[in-house]
N, C-alpha and C positions, 0 to 999 in steps of 0.2 A: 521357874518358867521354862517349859521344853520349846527349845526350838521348830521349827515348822521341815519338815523334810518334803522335799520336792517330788513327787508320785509322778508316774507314767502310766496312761493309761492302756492296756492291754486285754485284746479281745478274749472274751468267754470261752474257755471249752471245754469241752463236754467230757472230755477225760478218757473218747475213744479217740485213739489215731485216727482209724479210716472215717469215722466222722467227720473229725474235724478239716480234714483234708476235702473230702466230697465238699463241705458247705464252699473253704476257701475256692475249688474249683468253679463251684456255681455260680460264685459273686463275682469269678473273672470270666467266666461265660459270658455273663449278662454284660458286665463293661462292653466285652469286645463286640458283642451283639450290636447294644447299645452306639459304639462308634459307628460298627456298619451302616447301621441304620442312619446314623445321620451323615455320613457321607454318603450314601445312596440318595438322601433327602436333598441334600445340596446340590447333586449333578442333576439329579429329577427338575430341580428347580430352574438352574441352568438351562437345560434342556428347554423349560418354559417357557424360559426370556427370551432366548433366541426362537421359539419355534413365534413368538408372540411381535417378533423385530423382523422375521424374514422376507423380501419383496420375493414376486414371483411374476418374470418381467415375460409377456409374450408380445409375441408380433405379428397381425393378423391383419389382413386385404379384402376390399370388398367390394362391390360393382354397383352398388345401390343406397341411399341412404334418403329416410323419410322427411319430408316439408312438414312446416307447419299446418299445410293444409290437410296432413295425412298423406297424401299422394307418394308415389317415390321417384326418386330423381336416381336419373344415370350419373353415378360418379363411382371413378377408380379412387381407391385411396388406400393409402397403409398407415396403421398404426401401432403403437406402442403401450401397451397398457400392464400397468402394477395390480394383477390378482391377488397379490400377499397383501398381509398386515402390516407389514414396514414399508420404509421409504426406502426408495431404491435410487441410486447416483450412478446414472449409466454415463457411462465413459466415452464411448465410440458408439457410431454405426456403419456397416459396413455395405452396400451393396454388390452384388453379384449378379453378371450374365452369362449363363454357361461356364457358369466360374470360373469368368475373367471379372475382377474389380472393377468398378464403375466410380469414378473419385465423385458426383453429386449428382441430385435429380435432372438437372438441365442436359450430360453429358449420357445419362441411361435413358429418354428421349429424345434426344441426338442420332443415338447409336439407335435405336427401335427405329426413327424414324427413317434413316437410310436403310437400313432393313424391309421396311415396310416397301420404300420404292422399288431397293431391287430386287424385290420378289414377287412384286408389281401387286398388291395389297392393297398398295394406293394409286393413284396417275397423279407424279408427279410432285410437287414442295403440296403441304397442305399447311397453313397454321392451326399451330396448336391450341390456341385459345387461353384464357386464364388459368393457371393454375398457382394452388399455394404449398409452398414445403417450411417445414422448420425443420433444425437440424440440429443434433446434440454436441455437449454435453449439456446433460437438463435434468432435473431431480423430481420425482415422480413421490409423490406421500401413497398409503396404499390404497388401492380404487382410481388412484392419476390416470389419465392418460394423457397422449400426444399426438394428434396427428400430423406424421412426415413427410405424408402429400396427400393433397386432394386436388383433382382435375375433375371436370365434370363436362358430360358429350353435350355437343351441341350439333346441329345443321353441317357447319363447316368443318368440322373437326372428326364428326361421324366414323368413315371409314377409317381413319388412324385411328381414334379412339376404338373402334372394336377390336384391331388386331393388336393393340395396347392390352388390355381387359383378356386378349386370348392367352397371349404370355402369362401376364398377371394370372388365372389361373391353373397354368399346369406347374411343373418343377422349375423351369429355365431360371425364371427369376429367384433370388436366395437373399434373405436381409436376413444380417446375423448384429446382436448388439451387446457389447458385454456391461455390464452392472455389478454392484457393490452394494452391500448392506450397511448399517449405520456401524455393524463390526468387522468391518473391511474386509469379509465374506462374499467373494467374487464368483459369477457366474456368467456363461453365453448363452444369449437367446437367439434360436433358429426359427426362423418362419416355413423351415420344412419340418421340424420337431418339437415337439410337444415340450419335454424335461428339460430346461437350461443345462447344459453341462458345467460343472465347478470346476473354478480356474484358483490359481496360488493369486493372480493379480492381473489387472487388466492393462 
């Protein structure tokens, strides 16, 4: 009975050196191809997730908005609105007048409104009439929005409200709001520019 000897298997060759060597070459081409390739697959994919998670938070003002009746109604308002496909967890918002800080909507028609007198705008105290604000932090899904104030002109409020609405649109007024992606991928939103700028953290 011969015992059984233990074999190892060892690749083919062709009995040329430089053959043989080209083939092994080839086989570790392709490996290292091969890895490329799917590490380029993997960031490509990354790439994905996040371009597929990203908010894209703007801040935008308006002087008119439509009734159900179709008609349009005189109102200042500013909002916040998620254009991206992710959700957005905005942080802060900040107001600006001639950028000085405004700590809330009540205190930035305060200041317009003693402006407005002494510049004579208006004659005298006028009331302001109803208006509503909400104020962050608040989480937006993407297509959210919020809006941070709405006041709306009326008879008695008339001439404040237009020189409200004049500010409102040239530069003086500035709302900046910073935000966070669901991968804690931070940005500032300017109501004078377009691009959020990226921050390390809000």
């Amino acid at each position: 009975m011969n015992p059984e000897l233990e074999t190892s298997s060892e690749a083919h060759k062709t009995g040329h050196r430089w053959v043989d060597l080209s083939v092994a070459g080839c086989a570790l081409l392709v490996s290292f191809c091969s890895l490329g390739l799917a590490v380029h697959h993997g960031k490509t994919m990354e790439r994905l997730v996040t371009a597929n998670s990203m908010p894209f938070l703007q801040i935008t003002s308006s002087s008119g908005e439509y009734a159900s009746d179709g008609s349009v109604r005189q109102v200042v308002s500013f909002d916040l609105r998620n254009s991206g496909v992710g959700p957005a967890r905005v942080e802060w918002l900040t107001r600006k007048l001639d950028d000085k800080p405004i700590e809330d909507w009540d205190a930035m028609m305060k200041t317009l409104h003693d402006e407005a007198i002494s510049s004579g705008s208006v004659d005298g105290a006028i009331a302001i009439g109803r208006k509503s604000t909400s104020d962050v932090p608040t989480f937006l899904g993407g297509g959210g929005s919020l809006q941070s104030m709405r006041w709306q002109r009326t008879d008695e409020n008339a001439p404040f409200w237009d020189f409200v609405n004049k500010v409102r649109s040239g530069d003086r007024l500035r709302l900046q709001a910073c935000y966070c992606s669901i991968f804690d991928e931070c940005w500032i939103a300017d109501s004078q520019v377009f691009k959020p700028k990226r921050v390390d953290r809000c």
